[in-house]
PyMOL CGO cylinders between C-alpha atoms (Angstrom):
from pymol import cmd
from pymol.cgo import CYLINDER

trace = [
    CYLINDER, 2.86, -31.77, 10.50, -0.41, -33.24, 8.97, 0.3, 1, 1, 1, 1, 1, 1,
    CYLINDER, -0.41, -33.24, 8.97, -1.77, -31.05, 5.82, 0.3, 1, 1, 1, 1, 1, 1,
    CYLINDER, -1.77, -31.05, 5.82, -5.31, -31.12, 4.07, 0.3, 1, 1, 1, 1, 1, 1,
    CYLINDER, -5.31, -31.12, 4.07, -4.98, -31.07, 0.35, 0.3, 1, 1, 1, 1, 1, 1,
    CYLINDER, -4.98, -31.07, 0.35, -7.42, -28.00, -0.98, 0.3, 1, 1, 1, 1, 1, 1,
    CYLINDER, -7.42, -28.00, -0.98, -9.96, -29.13, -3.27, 0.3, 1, 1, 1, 1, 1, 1,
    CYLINDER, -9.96, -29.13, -3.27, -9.39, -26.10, -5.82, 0.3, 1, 1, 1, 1, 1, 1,
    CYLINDER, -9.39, -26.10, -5.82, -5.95, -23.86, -5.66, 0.3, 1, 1, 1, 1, 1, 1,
    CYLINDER, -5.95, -23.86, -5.66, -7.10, -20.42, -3.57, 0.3, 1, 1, 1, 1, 1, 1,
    CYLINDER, -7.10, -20.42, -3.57, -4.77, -17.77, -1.90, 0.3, 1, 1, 1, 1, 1, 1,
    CYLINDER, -4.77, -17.77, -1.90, -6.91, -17.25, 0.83, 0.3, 1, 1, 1, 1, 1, 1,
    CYLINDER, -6.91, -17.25, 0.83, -4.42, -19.37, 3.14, 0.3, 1, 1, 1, 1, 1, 1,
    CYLINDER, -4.42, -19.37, 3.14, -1.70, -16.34, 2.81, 0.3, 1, 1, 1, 1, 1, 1,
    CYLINDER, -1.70, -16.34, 2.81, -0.22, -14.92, 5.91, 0.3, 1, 1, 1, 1, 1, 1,
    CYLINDER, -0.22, -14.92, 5.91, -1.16, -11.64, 6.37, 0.3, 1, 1, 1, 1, 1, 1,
    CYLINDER, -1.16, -11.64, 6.37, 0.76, -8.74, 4.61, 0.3, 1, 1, 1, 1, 1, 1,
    CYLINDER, 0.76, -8.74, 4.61, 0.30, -4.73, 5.13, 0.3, 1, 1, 1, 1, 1, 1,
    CYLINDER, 0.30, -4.73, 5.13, -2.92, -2.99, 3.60, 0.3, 1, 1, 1, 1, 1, 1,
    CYLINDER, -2.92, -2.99, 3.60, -1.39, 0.03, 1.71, 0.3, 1, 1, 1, 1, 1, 1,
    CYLINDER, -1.39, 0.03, 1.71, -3.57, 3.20, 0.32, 0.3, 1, 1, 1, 1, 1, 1,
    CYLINDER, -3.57, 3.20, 0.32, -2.34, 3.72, -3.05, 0.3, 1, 1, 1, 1, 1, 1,
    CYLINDER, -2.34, 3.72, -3.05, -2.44, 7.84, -4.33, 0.3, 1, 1, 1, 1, 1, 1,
    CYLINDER, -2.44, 7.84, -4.33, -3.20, 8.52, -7.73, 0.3, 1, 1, 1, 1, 1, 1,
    CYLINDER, -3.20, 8.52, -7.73, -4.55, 11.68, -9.40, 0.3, 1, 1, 1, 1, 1, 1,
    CYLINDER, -4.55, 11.68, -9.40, -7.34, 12.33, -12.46, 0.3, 1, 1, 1, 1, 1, 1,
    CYLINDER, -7.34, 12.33, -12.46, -7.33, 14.78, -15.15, 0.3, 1, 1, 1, 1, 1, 1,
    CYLINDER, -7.33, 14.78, -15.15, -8.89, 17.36, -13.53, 0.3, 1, 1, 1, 1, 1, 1,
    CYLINDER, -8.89, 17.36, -13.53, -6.47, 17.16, -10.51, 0.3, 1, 1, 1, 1, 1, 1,
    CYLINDER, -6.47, 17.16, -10.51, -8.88, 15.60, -7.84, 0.3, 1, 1, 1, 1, 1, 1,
    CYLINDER, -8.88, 15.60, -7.84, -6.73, 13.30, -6.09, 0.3, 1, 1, 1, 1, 1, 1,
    CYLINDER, -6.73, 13.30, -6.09, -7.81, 10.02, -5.04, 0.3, 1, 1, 1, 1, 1, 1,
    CYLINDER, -7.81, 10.02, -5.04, -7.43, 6.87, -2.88, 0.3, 1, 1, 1, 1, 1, 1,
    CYLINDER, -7.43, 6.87, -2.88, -7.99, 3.41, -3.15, 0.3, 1, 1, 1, 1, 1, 1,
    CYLINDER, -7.99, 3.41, -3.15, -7.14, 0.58, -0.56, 0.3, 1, 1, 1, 1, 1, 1,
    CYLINDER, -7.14, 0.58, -0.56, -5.69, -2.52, -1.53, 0.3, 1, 1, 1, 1, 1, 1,
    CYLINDER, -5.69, -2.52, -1.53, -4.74, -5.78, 0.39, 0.3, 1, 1, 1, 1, 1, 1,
    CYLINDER, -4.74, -5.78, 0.39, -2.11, -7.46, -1.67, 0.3, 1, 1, 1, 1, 1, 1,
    CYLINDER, -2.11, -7.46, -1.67, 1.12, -5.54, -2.01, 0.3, 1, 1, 1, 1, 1, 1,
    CYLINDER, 1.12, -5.54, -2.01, 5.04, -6.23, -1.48, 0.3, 1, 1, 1, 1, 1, 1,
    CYLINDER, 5.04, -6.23, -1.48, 8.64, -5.21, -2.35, 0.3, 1, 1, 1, 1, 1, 1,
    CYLINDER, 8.64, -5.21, -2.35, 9.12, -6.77, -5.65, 0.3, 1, 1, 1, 1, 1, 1,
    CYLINDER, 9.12, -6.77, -5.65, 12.95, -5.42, -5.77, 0.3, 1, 1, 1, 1, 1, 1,
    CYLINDER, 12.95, -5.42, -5.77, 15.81, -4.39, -3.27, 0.3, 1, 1, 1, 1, 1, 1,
    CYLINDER, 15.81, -4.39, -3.27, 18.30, -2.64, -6.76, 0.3, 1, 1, 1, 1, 1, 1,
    CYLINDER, 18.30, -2.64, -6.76, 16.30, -0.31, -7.70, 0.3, 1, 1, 1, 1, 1, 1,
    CYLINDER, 16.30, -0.31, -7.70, 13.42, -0.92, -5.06, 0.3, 1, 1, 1, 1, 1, 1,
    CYLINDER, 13.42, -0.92, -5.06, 10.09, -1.56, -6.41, 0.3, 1, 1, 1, 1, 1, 1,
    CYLINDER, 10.09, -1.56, -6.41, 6.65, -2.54, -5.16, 0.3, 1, 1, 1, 1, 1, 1,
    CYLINDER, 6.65, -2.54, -5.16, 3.99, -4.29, -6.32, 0.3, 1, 1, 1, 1, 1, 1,
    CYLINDER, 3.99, -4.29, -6.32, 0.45, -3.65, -6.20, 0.3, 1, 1, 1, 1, 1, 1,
    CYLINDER, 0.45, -3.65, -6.20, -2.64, -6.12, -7.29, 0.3, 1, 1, 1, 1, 1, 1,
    CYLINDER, -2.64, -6.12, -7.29, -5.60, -3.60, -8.61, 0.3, 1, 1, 1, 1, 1, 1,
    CYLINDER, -5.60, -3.60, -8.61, -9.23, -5.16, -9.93, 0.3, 1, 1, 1, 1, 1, 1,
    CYLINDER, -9.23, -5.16, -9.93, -9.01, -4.58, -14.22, 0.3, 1, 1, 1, 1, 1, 1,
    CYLINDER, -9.01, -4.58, -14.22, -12.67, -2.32, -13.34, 0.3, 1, 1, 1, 1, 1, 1,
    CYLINDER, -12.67, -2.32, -13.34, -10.90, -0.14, -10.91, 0.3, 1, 1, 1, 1, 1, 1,
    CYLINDER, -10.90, -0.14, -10.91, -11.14, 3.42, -11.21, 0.3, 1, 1, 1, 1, 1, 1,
    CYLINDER, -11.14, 3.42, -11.21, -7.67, 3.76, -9.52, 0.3, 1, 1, 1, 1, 1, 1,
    CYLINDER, -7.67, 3.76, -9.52, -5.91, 1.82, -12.01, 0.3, 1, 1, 1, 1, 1, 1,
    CYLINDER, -5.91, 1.82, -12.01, -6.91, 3.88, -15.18, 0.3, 1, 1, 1, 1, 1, 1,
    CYLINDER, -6.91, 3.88, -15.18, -5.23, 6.61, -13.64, 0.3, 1, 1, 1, 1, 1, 1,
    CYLINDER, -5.23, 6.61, -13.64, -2.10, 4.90, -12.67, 0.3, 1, 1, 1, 1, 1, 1,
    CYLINDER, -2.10, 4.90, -12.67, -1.86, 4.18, -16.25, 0.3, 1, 1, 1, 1, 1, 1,
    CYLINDER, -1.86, 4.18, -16.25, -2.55, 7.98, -17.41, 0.3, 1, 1, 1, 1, 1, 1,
    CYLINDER, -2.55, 7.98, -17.41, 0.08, 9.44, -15.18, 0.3, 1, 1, 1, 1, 1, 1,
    CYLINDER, 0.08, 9.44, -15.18, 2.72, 6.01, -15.13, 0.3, 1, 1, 1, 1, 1, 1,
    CYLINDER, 2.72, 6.01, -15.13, 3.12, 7.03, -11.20, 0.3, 1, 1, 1, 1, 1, 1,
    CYLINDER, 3.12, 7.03, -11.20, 1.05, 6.21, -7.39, 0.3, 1, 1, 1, 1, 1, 1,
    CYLINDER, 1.05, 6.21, -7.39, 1.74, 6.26, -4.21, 0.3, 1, 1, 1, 1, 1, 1,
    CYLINDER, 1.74, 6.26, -4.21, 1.93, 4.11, -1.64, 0.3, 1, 1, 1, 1, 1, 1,
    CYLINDER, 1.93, 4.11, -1.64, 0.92, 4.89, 1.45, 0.3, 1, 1, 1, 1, 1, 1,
    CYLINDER, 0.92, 4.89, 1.45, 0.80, 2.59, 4.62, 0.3, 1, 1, 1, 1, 1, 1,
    CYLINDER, 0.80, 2.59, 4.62, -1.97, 3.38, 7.18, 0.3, 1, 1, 1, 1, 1, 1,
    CYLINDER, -1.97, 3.38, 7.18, -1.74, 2.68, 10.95, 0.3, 1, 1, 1, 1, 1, 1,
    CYLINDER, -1.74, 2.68, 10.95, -4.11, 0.23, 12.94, 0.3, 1, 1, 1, 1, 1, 1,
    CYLINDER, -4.11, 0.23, 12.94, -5.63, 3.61, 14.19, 0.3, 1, 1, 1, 1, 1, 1,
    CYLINDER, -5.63, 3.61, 14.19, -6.69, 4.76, 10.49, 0.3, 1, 1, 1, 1, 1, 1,
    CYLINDER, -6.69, 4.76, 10.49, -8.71, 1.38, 9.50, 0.3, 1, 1, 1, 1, 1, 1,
    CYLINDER, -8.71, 1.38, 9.50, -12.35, 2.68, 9.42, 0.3, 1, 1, 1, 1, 1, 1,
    CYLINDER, -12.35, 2.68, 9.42, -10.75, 5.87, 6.91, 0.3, 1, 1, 1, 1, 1, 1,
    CYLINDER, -10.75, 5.87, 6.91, -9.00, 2.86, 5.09, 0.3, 1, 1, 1, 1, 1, 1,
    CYLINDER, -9.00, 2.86, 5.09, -12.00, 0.46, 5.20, 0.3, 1, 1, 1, 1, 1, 1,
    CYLINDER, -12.00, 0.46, 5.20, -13.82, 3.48, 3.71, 0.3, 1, 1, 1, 1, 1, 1,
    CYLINDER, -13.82, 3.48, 3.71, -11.40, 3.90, 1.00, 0.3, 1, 1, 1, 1, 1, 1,
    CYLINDER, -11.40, 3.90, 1.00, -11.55, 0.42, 0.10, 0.3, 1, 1, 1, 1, 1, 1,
    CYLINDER, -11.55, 0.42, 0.10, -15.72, 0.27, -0.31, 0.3, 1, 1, 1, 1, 1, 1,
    CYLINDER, -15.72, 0.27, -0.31, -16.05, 3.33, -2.57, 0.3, 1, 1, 1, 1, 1, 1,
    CYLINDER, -16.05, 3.33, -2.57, -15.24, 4.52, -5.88, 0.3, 1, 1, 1, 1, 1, 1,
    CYLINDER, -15.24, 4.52, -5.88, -13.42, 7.33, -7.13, 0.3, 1, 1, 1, 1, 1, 1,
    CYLINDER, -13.42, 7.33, -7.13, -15.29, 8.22, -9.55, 0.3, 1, 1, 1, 1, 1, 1,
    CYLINDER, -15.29, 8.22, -9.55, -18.28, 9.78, -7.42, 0.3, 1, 1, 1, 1, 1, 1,
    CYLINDER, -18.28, 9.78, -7.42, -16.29, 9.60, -3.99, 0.3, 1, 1, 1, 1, 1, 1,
    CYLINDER, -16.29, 9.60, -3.99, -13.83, 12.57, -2.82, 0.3, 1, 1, 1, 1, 1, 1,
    CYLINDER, -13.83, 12.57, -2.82, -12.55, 10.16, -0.72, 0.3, 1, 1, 1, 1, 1, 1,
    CYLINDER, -12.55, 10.16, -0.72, -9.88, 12.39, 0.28, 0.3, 1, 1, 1, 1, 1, 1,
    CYLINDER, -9.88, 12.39, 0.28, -12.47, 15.21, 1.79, 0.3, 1, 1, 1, 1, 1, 1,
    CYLINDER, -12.47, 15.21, 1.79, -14.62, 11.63, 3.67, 0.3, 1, 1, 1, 1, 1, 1,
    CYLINDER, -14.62, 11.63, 3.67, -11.97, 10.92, 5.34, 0.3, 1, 1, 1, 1, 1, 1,
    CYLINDER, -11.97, 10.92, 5.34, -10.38, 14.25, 6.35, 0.3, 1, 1, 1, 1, 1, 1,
    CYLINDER, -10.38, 14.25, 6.35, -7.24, 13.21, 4.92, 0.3, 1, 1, 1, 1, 1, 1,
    CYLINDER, -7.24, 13.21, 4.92, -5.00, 15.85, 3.09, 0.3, 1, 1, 1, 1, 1, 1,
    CYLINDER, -5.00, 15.85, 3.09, -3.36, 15.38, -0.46, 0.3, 1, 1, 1, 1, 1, 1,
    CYLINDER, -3.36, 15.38, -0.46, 0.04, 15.88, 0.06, 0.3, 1, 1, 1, 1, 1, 1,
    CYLINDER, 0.04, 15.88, 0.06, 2.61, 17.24, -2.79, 0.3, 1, 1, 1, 1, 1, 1,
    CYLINDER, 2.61, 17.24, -2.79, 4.59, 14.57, -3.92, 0.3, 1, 1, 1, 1, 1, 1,
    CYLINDER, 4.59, 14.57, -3.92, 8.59, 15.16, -4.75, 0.3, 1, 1, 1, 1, 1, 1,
    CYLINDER, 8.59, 15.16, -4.75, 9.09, 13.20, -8.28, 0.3, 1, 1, 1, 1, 1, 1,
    CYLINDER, 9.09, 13.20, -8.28, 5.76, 12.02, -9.21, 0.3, 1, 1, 1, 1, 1, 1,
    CYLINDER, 5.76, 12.02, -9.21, 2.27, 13.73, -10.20, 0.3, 1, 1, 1, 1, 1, 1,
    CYLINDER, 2.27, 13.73, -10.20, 0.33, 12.05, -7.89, 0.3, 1, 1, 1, 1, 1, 1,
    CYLINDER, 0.33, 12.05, -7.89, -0.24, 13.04, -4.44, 0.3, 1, 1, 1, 1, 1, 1,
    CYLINDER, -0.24, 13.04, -4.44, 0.71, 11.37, -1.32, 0.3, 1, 1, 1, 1, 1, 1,
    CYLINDER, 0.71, 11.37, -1.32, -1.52, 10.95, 1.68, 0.3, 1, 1, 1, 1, 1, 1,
    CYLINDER, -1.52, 10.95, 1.68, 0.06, 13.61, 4.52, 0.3, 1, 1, 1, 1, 1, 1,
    CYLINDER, 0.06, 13.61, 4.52, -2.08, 11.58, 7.59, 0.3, 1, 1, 1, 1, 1, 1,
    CYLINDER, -2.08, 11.58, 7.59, 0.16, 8.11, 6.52, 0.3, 1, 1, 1, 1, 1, 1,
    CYLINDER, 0.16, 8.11, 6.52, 3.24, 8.31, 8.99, 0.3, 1, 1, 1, 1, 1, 1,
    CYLINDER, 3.24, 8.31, 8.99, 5.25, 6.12, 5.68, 0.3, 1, 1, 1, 1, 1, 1,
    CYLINDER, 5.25, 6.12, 5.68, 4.81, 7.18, 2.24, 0.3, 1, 1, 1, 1, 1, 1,
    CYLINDER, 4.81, 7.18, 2.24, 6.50, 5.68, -1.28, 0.3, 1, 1, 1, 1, 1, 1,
    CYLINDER, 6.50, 5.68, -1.28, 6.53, 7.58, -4.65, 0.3, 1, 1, 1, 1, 1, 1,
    CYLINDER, 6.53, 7.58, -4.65, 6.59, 5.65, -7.33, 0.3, 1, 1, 1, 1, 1, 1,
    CYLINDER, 6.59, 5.65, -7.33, 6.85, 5.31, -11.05, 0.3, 1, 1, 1, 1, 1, 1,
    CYLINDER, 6.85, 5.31, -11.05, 5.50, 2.64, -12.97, 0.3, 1, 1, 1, 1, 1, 1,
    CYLINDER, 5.50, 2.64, -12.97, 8.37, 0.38, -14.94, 0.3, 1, 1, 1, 1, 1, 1,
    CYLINDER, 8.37, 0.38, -14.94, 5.91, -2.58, -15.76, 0.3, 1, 1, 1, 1, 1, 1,
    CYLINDER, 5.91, -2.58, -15.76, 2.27, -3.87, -15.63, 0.3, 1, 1, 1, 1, 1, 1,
    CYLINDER, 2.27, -3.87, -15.63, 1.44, -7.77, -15.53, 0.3, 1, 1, 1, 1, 1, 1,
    CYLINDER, 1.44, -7.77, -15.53, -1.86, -8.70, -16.48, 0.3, 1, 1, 1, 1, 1, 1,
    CYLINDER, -1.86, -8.70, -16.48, -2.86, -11.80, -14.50, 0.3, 1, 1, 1, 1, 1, 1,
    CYLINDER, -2.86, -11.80, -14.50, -6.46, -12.40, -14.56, 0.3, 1, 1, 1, 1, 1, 1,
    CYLINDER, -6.46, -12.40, -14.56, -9.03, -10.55, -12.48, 0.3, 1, 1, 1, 1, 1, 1,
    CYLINDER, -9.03, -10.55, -12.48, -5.99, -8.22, -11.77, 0.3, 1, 1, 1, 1, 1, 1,
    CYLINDER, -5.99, -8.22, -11.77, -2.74, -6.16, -13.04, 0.3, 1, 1, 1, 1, 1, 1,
    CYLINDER, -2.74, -6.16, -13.04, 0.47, -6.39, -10.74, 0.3, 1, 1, 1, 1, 1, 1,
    CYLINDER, 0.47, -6.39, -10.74, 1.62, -2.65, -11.26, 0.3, 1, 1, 1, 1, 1, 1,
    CYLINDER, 1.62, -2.65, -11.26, 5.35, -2.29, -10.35, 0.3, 1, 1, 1, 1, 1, 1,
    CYLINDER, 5.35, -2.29, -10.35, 6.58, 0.90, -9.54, 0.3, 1, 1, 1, 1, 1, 1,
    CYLINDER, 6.58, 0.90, -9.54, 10.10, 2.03, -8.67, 0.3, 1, 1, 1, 1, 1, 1,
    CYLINDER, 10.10, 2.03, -8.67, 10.23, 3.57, -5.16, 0.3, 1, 1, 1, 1, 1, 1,
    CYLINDER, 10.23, 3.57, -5.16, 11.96, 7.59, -6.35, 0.3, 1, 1, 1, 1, 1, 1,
    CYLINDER, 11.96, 7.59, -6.35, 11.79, 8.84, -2.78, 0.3, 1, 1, 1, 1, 1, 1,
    CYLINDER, 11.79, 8.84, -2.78, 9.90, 7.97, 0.58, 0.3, 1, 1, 1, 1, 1, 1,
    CYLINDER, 9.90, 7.97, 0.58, 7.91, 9.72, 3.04, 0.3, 1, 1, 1, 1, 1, 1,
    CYLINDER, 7.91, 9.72, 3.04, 8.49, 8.71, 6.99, 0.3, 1, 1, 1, 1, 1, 1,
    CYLINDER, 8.49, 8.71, 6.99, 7.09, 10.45, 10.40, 0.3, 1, 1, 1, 1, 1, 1,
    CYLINDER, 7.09, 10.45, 10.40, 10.00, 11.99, 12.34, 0.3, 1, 1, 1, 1, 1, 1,
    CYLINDER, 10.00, 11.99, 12.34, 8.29, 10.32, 15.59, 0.3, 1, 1, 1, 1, 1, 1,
    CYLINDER, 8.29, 10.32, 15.59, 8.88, 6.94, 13.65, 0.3, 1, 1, 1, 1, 1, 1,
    CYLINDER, 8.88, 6.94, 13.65, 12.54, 7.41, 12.58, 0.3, 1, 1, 1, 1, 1, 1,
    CYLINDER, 12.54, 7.41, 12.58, 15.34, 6.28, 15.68, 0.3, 1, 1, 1, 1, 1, 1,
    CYLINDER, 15.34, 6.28, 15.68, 18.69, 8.22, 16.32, 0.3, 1, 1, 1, 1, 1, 1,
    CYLINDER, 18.69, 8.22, 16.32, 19.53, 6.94, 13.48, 0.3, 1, 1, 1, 1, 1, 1,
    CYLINDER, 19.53, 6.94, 13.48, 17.41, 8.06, 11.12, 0.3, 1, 1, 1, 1, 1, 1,
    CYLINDER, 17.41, 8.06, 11.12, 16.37, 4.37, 10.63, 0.3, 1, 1, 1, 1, 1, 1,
    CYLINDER, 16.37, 4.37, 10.63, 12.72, 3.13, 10.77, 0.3, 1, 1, 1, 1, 1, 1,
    CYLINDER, 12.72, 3.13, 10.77, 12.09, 2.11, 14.43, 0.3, 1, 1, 1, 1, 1, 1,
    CYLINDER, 12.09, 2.11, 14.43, 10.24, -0.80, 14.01, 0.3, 1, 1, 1, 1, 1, 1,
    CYLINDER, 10.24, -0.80, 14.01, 8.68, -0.58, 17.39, 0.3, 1, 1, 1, 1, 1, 1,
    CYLINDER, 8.68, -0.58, 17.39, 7.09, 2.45, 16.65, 0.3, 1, 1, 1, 1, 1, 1,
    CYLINDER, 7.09, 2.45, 16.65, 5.26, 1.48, 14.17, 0.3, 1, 1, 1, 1, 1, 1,
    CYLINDER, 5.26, 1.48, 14.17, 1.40, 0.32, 14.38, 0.3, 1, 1, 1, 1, 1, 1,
    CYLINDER, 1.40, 0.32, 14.38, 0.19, -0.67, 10.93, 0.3, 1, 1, 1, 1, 1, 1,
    CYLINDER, 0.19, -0.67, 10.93, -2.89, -2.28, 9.47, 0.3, 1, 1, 1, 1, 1, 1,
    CYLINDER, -2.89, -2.28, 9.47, -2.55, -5.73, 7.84, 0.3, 1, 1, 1, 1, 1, 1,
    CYLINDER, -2.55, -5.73, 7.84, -4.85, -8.04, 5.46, 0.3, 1, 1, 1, 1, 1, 1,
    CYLINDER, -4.85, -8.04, 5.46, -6.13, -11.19, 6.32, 0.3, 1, 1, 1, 1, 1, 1,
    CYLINDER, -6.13, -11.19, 6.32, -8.55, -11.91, 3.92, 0.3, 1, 1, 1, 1, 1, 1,
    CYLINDER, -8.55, -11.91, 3.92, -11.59, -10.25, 5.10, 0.3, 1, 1, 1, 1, 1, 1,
    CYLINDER, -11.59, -10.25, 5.10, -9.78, -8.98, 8.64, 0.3, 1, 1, 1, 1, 1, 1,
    CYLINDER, -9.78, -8.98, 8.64, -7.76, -6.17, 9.64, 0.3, 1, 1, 1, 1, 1, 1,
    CYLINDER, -7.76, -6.17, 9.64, -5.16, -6.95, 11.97, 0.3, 1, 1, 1, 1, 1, 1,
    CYLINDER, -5.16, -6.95, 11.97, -1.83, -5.26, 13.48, 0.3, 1, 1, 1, 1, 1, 1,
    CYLINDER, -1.83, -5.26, 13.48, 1.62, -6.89, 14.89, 0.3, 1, 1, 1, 1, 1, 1,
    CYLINDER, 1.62, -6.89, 14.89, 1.96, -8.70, 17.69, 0.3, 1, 1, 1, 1, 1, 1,
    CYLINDER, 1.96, -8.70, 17.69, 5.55, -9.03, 19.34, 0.3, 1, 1, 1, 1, 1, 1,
    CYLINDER, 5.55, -9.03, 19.34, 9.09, -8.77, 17.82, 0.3, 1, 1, 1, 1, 1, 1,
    CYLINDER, 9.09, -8.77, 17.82, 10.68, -12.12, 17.12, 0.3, 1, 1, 1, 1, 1, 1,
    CYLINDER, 10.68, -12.12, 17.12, 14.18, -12.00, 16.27, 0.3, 1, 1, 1, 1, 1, 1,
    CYLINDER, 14.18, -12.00, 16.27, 16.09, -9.80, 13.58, 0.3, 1, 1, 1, 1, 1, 1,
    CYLINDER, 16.09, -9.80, 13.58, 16.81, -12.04, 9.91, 0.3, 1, 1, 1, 1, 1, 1,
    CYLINDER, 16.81, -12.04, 9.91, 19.77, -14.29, 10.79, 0.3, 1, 1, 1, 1, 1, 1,
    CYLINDER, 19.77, -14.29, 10.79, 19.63, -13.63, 14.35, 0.3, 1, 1, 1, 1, 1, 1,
    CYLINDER, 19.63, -13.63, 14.35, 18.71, -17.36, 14.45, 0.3, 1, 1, 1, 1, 1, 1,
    CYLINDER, 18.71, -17.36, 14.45, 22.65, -18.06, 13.69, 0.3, 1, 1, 1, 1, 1, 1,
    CYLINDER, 22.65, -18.06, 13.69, 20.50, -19.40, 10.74, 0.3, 1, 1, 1, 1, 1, 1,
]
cmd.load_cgo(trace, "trace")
């Protein structure tokens, strides 16, 4: 297969991954929301994920304040409430009151969760890497969050169930069809 070497190194070539809403809480107690595009799992033992946040963001100061977020993942259905998120700032925006969403009590953490997200992660921070334009805040998952209607017999995620809103640079976009399971190549 025939490639184009880029003039200049850019990430805008990356697949797609999920848009998350990442909790936090200020001072006062006003919870807030911000979106963010660039996420993943960062560790399996102890699970972690990563989050990329702008050094001006409002968000991010109060990560650092209370050392904890959440993580909340958003369905195709909720992209104009998490485009919304994603254009304003905290710091004049009760975000949570524009988009009707409700703050809900986390477990282990300060910060709320967002009760409207059928999957939710709380986390605590266990280390910040300053990269640039932006911090990669790793937090270790301390419990999780997930819809009944989403769970199978089980109590597994059931992956068909699931509708959720993914990055790709500039456009919001949701799965398509199932593949194959990891290994079920005979790989």
């Amino acid at each position: 297969m025939p490639k184009t070497l880029l003039p200049r190194p850019t990430i805008t070539s990356f697949f797609p991954w999920p848009i998350v809403l990442a909790s936090t809480v200020d001072e006062a107690g006003k919870p807030n929301i911000i979106t963010l595009g660039a996420s993943c799992v960062c560790c399996a033992d102890p699970p972690v994920i990563g989050i990329a946040m702008g050094l001006s963001r409002y968000s991010l100061g109060l990560m650092q304040r209370t050392g904890d977020f959440g993580v909340n993942l958003p369905t195709a259905e909720q992209a104009r409430e998490t485009d919304f998120c994603g254009s304003r700032s905290g710091r004049d925006t009760d975000k949570f009151a524009e988009c009707g969403f409700t703050a809900q009590p986390a477990t282990q953490i300060t910060s709320p969760l967002i009760l409207e997200c059928p999957v939710s992660f709380e986390c605590k921070i266990v280390q910040t890497a300053h990269l640039g334009s932006h911090d990669w805040v790793m937090g270790e998952i301390v419990a999780v969050h997930i819809a009944e209607e989403l769970l199978d017999e089980r109590g597994n995620l059931a992956s068909a169930r699931v509708h959720p809103l993914l990055s790709l640079w500039g456009e919001y976009w949701t799965l398509g069809e199932k593949l194959e399971r990891w290994g079920g190549y005979g790989g």
